[in-house]
C-alpha positions in Angstrom: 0.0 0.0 0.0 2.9 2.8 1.0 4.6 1.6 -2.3 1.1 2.4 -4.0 1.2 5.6 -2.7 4.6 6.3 -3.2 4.2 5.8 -6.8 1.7 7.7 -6.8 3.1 10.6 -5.6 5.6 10.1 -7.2 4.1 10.4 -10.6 2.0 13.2 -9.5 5.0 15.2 -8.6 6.9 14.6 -12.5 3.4 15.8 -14.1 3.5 19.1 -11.7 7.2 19.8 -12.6 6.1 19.4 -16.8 3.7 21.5 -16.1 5.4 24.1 -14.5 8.2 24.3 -17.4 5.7 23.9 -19.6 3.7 27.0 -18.2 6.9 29.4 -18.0 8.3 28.5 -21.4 5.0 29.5 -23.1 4.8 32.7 -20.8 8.0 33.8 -20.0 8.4 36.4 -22.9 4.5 37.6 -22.4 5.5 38.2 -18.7 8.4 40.3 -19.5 6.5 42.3 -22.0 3.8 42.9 -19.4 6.0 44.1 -17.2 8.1 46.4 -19.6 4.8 47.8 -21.4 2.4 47.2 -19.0 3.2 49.2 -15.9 5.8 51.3 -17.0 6.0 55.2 -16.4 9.0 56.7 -18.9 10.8 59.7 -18.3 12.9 61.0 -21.1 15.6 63.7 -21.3 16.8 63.0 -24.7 15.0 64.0 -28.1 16.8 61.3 -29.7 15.5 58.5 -27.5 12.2 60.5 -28.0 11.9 59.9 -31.5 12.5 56.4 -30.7 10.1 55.4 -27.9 7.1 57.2 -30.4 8.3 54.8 -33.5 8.3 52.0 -31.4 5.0 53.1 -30.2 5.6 53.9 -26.7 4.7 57.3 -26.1 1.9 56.5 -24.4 4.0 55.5 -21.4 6.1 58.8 -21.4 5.2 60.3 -17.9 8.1 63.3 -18.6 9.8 64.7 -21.1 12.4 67.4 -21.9 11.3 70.6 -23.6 13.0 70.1 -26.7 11.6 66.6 -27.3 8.2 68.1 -26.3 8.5 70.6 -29.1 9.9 68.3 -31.9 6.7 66.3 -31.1 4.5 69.8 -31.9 6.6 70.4 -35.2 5.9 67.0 -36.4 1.8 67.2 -35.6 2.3 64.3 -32.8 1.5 65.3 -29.7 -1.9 63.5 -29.3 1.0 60.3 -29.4 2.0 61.1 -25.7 -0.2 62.0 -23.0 -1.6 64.8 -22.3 -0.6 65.9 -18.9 2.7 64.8 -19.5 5.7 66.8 -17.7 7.8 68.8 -19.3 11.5 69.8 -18.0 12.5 73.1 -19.3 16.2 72.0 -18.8 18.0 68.5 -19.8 21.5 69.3 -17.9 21.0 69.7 -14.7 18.3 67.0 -14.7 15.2 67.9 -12.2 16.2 64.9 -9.9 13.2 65.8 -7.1 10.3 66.8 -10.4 11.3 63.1 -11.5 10.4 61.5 -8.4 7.4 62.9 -8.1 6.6 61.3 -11.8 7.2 58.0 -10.0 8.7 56.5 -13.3 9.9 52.9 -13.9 12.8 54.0 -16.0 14.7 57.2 -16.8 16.2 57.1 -20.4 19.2 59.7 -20.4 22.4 59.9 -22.9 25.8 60.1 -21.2 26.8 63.2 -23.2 23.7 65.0 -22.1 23.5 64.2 -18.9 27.1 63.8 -17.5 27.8 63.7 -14.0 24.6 64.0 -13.1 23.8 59.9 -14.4 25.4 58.8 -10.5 22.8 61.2 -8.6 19.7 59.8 -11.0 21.1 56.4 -9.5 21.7 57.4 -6.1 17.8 58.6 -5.9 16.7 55.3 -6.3 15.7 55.7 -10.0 16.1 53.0 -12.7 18.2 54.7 -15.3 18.5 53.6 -19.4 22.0 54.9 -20.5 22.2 55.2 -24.3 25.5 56.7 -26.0 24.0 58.3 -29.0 25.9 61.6 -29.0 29.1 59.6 -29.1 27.5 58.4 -32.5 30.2 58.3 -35.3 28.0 56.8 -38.0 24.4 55.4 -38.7 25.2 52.2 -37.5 26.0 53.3 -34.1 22.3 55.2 -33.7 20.9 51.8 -35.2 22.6 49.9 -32.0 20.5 52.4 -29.7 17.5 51.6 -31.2 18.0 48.1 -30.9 19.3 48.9 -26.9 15.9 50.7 -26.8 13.4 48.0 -28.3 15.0 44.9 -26.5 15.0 46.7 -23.2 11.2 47.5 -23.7 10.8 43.6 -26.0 10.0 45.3 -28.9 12.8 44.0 -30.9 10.7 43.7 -34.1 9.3 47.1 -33.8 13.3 48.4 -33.5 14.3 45.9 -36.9 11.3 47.8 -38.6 12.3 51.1 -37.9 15.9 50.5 -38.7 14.9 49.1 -42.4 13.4 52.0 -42.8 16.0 54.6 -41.6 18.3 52.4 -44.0 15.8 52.7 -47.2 16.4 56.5 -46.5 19.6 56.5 -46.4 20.0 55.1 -49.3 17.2 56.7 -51.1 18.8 60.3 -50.4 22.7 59.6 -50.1 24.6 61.0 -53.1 28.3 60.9 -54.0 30.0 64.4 -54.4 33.0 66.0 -52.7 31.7 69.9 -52.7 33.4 71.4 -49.5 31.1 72.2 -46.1 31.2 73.9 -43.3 29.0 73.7 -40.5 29.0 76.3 -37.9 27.1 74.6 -35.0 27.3 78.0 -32.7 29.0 81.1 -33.3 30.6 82.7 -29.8 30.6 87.3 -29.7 34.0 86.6 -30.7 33.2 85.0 -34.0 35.1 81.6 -32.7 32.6 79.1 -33.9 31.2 75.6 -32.5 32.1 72.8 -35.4 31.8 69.0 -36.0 34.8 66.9 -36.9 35.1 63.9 -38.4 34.1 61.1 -35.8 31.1 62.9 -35.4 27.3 61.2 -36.9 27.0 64.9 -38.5 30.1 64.0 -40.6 28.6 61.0 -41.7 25.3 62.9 -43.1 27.1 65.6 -44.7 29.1 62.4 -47.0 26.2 60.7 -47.7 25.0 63.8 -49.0 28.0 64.6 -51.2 29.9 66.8 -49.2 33.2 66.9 -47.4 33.4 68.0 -43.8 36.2 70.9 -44.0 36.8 70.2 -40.3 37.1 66.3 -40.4 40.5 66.1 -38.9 39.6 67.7 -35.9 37.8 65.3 -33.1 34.4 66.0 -31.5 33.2 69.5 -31.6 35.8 71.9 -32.0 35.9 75.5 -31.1 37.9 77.1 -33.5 38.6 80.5 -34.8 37.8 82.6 -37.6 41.0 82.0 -39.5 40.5 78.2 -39.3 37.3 79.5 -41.5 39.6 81.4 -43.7 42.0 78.8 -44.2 39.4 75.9 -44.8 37.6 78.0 -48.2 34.5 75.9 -47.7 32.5 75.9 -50.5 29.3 76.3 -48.7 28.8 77.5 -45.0 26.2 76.1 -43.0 24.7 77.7 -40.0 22.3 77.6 -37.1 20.4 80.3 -36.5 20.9 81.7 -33.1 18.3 83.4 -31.1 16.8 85.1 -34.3 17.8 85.2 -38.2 18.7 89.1 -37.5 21.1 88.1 -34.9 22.7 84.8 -36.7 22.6 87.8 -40.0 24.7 90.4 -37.7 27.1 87.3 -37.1 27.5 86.2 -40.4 28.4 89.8 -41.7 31.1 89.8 -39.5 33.5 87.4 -41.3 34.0 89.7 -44.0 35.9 87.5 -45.9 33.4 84.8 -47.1 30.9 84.9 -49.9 27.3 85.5 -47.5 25.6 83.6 -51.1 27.5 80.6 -50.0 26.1 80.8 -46.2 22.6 78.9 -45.4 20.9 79.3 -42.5 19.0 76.5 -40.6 16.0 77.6 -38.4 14.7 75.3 -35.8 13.0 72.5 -37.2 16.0 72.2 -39.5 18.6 71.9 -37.0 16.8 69.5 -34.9 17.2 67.1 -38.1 20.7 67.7 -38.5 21.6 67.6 -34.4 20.0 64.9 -32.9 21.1 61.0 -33.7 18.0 59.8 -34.4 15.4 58.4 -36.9 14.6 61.7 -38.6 18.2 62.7 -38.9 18.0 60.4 -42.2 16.3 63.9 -43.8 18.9 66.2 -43.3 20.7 64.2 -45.7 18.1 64.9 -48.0 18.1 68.5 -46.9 22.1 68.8 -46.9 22.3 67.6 -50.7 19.5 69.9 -52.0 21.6 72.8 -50.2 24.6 71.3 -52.5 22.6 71.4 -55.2 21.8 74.9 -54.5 17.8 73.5 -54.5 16.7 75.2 -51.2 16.7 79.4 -49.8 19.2 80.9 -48.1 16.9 80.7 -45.4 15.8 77.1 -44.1 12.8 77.7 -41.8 10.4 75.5 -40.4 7.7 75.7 -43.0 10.3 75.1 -46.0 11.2 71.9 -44.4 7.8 70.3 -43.8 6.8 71.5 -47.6 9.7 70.1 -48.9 11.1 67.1 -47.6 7.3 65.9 -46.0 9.0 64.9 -42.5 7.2 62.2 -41.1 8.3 60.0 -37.9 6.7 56.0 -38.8 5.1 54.7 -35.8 5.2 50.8 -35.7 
């Protein structure tokens, strides 16, 4: 009888354990993605990563944002995509560390060039932090790996392979081969020293693609340099950002009195958002960079140009 039982237990205990790795190899991946997309609360100081989360279509988890990613959203018609008391941080660098709290988020997605030092006292408040590298970016593959870090964190790995084929179509769609000369003047100082981007920099990458040649690509990073490294470079064509106002960035220009000002374009806001950040859009300023090449677009870039124009859209998936 107590072998009878035995047995019986026995078997009854071999059926439970099937069961049981039966039931959590069928529902381990739905748990994960329940717990990654179900209850999450996303803060994000990073227009980049924005661009991102709302492809992969995850902005309606986005609890906070920072200002600029709140206002690429408004240029692009997408705001109904995030919710609509949503927080918005006027400043990225120093991050609001007690405003986030409050938000009670499940993760905090920051890049390490934007947020610095400040990545240890996110950690040290208790909050769980998603570190992506995307201003380190040298080249379209690297921005590819963050949305890739992005979609696995969040198990939307399919979503991310979507939304890199089409970044890539993009790419190739609007790269063209040239070797015309550029200079792009990422922030002129009083003292006409000037903000560039050398050649391990994504911006290098997009003004190849678009048949240019960085006139700064030796240097590393982003470069102050002075006016006579202008002189000395002869760029072909001089690309700006406008600064404040087109007046202002005008009164600036003027003052190298050396260079031809028909050569000099102007990008307003909307524009240099697509050149800037190292993310989806970005692929359009390579569109954008090659028309100004081809001598296809005004002096003048503004907001309403680009949206005519190149018909900006950010695919949601």
């Amino acid at each position: 009888m107590m072998k009878t039982i035995a047995l019986i237990l026995g078997v009854i205990i071999i059926v439970s354990l099937i069961s049981i790795f039966y039931y959590f190899s069928n529902h381990s991946n739905t748990t994960i993605s329940e717990n990654r997309t179900g209850n999450i609360r996303i803060v994000v100081l990073a227009p980049s990563e924005t661009q991102i989360l709302i492809s992969l279509g995850l902005g309606k988890y986005i609890v906070g944002m920072d200002r600029y990613s709140y206002q690429l959203l408004k240029y692009l018609n997408m705001i109904d995509l995030i919710p609509n008391n949503v927080t918005v941080f006027n400043d990225i660098y120093p991050p609001n560390i007690s405003g986030i709290l409050l938000l009670r988020p499940t993760v905090v997605i920051v890049e390490k060039g934007l947020i610095g030092s400040y990545l240890q006292q996110l950690e040290e408040a208790g909050l769980n932090v998603l570190v992506t590298n995307n201003d380190f970016a040298t080249s379209y593959l690297q921005i590819e790996n963050t949305i890739l870090q992005v979609g696995k964190y969040f198990n939307q790995t399919q979503k991310a392979e979507e939304l890199i084929n089409w970044m890539n179509e993009r790419i190739s769609e609007y790269s063209s081969p040239g070797n015309v000369s550029v200079a792009y003047l990422l922030w002129i100082n009083p003292d006409l020293t000037f903000y560039t981007v050398g050649g391990n920099v994504f911006i290098n990458s997009i003004i190849t693609l678009a048949g240019g040649v960085n006139v700064f690509s030796n240097y590393s990073g982003y470069p102050v340099l002075t006016p006579s490294n202008l002189i000395l470079s002869r760029p072909s064509i001089i690309i700006a950002q406008e600064e404040y106002n087109l007046t202002y960035t005008n009164y600036l220009i003027s003052q190298y009195h050396y260079i031809n000002e028909s050569k000099v374009y102007i990008l307003d806001n909307f524009a240099t958002y697509l050149l800037n950040e190292p993310g989806p859009l970005s692929v359009y300023s390579i569109k954008m960079i090659n028309m100004i090449i081809k001598g296809e677009t005004p002096r003048y870039i503004s907001d309403s140009w680009i949206m005519a124009n190149l018909n900006v859209t950010l695919p949601v998936f």
